[in-house]
VOBA-1610 file (N, C-alpha, C; in pm, whole numbers, padded with zeros to 5 digits, always signed):
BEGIN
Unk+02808+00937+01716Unk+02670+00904+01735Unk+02660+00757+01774Unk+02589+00718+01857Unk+02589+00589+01923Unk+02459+00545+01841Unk+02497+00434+01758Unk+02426+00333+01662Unk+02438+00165+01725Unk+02218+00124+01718Unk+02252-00007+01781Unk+02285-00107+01645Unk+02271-00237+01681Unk+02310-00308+01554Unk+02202-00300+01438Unk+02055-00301+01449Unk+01983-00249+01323Unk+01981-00136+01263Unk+02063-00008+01323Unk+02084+00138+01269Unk+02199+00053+01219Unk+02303+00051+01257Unk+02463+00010+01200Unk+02447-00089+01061Unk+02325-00214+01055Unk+02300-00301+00925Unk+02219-00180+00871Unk+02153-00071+00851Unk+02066+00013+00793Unk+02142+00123+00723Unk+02232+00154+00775Unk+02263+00262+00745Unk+02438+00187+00656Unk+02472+00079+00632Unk+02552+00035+00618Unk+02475-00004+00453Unk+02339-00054+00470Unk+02295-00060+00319Unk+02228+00039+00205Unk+02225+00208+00321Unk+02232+00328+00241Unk+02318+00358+00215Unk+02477+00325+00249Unk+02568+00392+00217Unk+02610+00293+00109Unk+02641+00216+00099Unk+02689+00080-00009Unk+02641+00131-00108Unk+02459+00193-00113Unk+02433+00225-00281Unk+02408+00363-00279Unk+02528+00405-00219Unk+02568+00586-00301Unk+02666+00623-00385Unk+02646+00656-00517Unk+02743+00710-00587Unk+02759+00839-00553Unk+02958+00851-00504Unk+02973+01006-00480Unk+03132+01024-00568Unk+03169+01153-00582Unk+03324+01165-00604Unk+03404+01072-00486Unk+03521+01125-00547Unk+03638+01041-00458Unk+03640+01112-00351Unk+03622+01159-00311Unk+03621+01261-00170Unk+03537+01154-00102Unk+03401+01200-00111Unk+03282+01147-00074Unk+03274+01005-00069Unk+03360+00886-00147Unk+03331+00783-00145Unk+03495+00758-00032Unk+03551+00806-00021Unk+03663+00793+00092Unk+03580+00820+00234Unk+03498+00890+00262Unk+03456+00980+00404Unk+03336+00835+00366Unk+03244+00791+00325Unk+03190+00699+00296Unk+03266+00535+00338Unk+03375+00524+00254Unk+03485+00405+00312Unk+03494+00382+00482Unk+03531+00504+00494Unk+03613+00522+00668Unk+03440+00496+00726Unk+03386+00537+00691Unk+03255+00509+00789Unk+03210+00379+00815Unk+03159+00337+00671Unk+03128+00164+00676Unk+03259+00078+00728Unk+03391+00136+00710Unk+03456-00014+00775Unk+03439+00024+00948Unk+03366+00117+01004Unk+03387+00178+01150Unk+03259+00091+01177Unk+03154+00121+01112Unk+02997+00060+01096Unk+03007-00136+01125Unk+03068-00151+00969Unk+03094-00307+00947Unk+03123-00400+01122Unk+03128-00506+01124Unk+03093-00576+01256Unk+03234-00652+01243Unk+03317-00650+01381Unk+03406-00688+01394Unk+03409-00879+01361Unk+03488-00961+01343Unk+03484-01106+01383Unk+03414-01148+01501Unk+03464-01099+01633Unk+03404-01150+01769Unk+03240-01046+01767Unk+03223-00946+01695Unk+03053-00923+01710Unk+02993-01046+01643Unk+03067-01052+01501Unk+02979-01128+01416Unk+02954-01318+01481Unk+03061-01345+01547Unk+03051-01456+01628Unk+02946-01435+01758Unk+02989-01356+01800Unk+02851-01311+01974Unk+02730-01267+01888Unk+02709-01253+01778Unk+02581-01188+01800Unk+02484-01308+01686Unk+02563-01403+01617Unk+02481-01530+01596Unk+02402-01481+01442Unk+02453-01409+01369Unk+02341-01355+01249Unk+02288-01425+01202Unk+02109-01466+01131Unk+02107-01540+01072Unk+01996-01487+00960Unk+01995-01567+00866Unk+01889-01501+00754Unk+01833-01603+00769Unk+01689-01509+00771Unk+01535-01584+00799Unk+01463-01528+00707Unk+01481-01625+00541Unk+01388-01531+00448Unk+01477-01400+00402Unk+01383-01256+00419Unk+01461-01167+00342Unk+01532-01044+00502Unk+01491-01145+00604Unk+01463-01080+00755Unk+01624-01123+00787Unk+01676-01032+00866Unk+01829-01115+00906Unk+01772-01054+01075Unk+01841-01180+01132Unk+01809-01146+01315Unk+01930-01211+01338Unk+01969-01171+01491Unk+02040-01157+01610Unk+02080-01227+01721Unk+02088-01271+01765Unk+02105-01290+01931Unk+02104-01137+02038Unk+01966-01110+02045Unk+01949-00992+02172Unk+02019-00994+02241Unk+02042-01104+02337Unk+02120-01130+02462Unk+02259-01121+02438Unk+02312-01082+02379Unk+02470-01133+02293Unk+02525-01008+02383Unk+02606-00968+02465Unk+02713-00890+02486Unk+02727-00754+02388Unk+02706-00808+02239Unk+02796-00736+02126Unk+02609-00674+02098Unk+02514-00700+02149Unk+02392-00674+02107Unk+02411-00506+02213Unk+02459-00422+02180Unk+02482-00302+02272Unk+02503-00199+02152Unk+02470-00026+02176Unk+02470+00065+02100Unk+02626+00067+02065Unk+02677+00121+01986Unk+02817+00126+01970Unk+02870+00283+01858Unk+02923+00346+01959Unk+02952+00496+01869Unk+03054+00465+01809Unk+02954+00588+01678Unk+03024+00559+01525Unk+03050+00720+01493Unk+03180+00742+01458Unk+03184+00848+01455Unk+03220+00886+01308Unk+03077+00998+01274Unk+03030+01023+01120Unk+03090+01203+01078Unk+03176+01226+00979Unk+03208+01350+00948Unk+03063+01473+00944Unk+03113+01515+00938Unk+03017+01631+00897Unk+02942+01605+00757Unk+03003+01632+00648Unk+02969+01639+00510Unk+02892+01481+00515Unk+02900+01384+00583Unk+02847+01245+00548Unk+02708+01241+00612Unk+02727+01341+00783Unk+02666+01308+00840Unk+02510+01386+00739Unk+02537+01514+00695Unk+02467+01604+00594Unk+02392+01538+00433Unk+02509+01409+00436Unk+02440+01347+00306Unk+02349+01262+00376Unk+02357+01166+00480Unk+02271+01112+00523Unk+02130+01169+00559Unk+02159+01270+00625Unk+02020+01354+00624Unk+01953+01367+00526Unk+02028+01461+00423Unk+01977+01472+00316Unk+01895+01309+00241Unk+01948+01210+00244Unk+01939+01087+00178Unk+01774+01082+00268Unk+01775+01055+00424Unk+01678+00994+00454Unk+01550+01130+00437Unk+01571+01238+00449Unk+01453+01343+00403Unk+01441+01316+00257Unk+01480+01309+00184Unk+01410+01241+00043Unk+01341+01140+00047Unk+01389+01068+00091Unk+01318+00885+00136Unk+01165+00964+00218Unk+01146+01049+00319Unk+01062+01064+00355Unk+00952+01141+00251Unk+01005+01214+00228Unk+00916+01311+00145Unk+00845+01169+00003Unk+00955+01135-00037Unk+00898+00980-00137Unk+00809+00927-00077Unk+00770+00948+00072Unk+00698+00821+00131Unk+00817+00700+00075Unk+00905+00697+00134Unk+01002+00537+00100Unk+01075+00493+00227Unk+01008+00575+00334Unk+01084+00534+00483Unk+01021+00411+00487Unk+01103+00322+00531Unk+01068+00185+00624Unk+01084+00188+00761Unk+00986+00059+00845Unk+01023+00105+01008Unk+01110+00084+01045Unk+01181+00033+00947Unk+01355-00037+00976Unk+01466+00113+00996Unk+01438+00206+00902Unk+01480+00320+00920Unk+01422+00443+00999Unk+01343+00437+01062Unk+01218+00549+01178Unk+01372+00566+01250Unk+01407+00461+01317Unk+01494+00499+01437Unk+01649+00616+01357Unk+01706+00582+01247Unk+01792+00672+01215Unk+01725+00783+01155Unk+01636+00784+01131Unk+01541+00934+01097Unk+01531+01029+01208Unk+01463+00959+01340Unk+01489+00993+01454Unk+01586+01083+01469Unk+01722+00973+01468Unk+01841+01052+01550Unk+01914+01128+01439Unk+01925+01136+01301Unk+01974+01247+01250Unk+01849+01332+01165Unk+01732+01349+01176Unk+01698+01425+01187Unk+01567+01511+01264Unk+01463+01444+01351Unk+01449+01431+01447Unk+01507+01532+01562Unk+01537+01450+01598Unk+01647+01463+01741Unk+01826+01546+01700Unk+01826+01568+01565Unk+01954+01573+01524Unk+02009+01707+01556Unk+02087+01735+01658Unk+02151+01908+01714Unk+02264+01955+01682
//
């Protein structure tokens, strides 16, 4: 699934606070270090915290979608995770766009 850099920081801070078995927190591991931002992104793309807001450099090269490739069973907890969040009313607009594409748009 091709994730830009605010899906990749979003979905990197739903997965950090999931408790699962060891199975689940391995298929969890392999994802976030695929997610996590290389040295030369984190250099091209300039991060900075503004307040509780973290921004970018748009123009950056490394500012491009980048496929992340999510198992099955993870891709299923994520769903599951953000349809609860919805039904809570606890979506943020920070998360609309991965709602979107896994469930939404999700085939």
């Amino acid at each position: 699934m091709f994730l830009d850099v605010g899906e990749r920081l979003q979905l990197l801070q739903i997965l950090n606070a999931q408790r699962e078995d060891i199975a689940g927190l391995k298929s969890i591991l392999r994802t976030t270090e695929v997610l996590s931002f290389s040295p030369d992104e984190v250099a091209g793309l300039k991060f900075q915290q503004d307040g509780a807001q973290l921004k970018w450099d748009l123009s950056s090269e490394f500012n491009m979608p980048k496929e992340i490739p999510i198992d099955q069973w993870l891709t299923d907890k994520i769903r599951d995770i953000l349809q609860n969040l919805n039904i809570q009313h606890q979506l943020t607009q920070g998360l609309a766009s991965l709602y979107e594409k896994f469930i939404t748009d999700y085939q």
